[in-house]
C-alpha distance (Angstrom), angle and dihedral (degrees) to the residues before:
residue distance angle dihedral
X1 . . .
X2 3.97 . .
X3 4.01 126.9 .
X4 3.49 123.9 -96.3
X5 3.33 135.2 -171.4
X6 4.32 90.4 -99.8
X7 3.53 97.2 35.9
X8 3.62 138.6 -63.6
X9 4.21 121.5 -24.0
X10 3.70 131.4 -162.3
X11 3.99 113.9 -111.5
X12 3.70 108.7 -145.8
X13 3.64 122.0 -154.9
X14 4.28 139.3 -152.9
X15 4.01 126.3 -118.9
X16 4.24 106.8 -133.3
X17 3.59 78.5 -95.5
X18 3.96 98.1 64.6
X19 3.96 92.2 -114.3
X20 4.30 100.2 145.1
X21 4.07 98.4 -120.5
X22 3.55 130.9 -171.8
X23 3.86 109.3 -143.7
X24 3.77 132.2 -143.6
X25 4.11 134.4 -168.1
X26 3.71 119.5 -154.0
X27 4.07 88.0 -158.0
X28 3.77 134.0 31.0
X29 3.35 86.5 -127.9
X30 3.74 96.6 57.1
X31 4.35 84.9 48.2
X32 3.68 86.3 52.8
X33 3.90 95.7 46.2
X34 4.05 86.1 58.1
X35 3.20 108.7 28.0
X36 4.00 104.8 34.4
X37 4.05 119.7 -116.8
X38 4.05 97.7 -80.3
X39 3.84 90.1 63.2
X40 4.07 108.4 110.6
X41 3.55 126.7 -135.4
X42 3.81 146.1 176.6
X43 4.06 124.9 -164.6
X44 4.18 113.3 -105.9
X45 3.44 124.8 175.3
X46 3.88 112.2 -125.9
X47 3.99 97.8 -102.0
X48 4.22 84.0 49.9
X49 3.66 85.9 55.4
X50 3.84 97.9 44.2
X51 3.39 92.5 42.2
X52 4.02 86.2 52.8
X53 3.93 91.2 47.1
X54 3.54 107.1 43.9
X55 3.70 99.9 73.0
X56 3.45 84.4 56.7
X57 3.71 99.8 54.1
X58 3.74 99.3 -100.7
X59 3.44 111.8 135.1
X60 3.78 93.5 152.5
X61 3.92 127.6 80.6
X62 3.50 125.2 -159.6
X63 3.96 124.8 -146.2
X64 3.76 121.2 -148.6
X65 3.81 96.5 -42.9
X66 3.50 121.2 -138.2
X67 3.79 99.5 -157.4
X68 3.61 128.7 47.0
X69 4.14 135.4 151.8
X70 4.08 116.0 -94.7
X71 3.35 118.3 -99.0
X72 4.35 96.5 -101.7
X73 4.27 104.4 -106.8
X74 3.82 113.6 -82.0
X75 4.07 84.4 -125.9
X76 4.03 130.3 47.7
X77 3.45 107.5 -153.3
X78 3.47 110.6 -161.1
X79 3.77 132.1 -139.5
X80 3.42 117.4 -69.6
X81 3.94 127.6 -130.3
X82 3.99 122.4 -127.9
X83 3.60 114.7 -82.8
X84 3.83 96.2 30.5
X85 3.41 126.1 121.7
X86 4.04 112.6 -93.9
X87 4.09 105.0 -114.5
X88 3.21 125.1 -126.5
X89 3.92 111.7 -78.7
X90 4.03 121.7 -145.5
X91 3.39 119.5 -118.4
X92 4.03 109.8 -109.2
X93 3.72 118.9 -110.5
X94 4.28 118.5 -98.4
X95 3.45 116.0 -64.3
X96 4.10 93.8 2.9
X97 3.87 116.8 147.9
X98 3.60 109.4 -89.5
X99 4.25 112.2 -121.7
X100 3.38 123.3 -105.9
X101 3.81 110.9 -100.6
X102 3.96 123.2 -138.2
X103 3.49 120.5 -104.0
X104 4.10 116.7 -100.5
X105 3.97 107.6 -158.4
């Protein structure tokens, strides 16, 4: 659920196939793993929800997914020019690939 400007409003979401989803958590915990701790929520029972997500074309319910996209960085940082100091990188997430380094010769 997000804000709106008249109340709350049900955020919908796409499996890696495009299908339009609705997705639900059996824990706060398991909301919070996915979604980060700012992400509202209220409690529905699963014919509230389906009755909520059918008129949108959600047939599909998602259970505690495993795999969502990163919330994009707070910050861009852009480019820098030569001669400028080299910002401060953050650290990658667990288990991300590491970057390829440039060669030293």
């Amino acid at each position: 659920m997000e804000d709106g400007r008249s109340g709350m409003r049900l955020r919908m979401f796409r499996t890696p196939l495009g299908t339009r989803t609705a997705v639900a958590f059996t824990s706060q915990a398991a909301l919070v793993r996915a979604l980060g701790p700012e992400q509202k929520w209220v409690r529905l029972g699963e014919p509230a929800l389906r009755a909520l997500t059918a008129p949108l074309g959600a047939e599909r319910i998602t259970v505690d997914p495993l795999l969502t996209a990163r919330r994009p960085y707070a910050h861009f940082t852009p480019p820098r020019s030569q001669g400028e100091p080299r910002a401060q990188q953050r650290p990658a997430p667990p288990g991300a690939p590491t970057p390829p380094q440039p060669a030293t010769h």
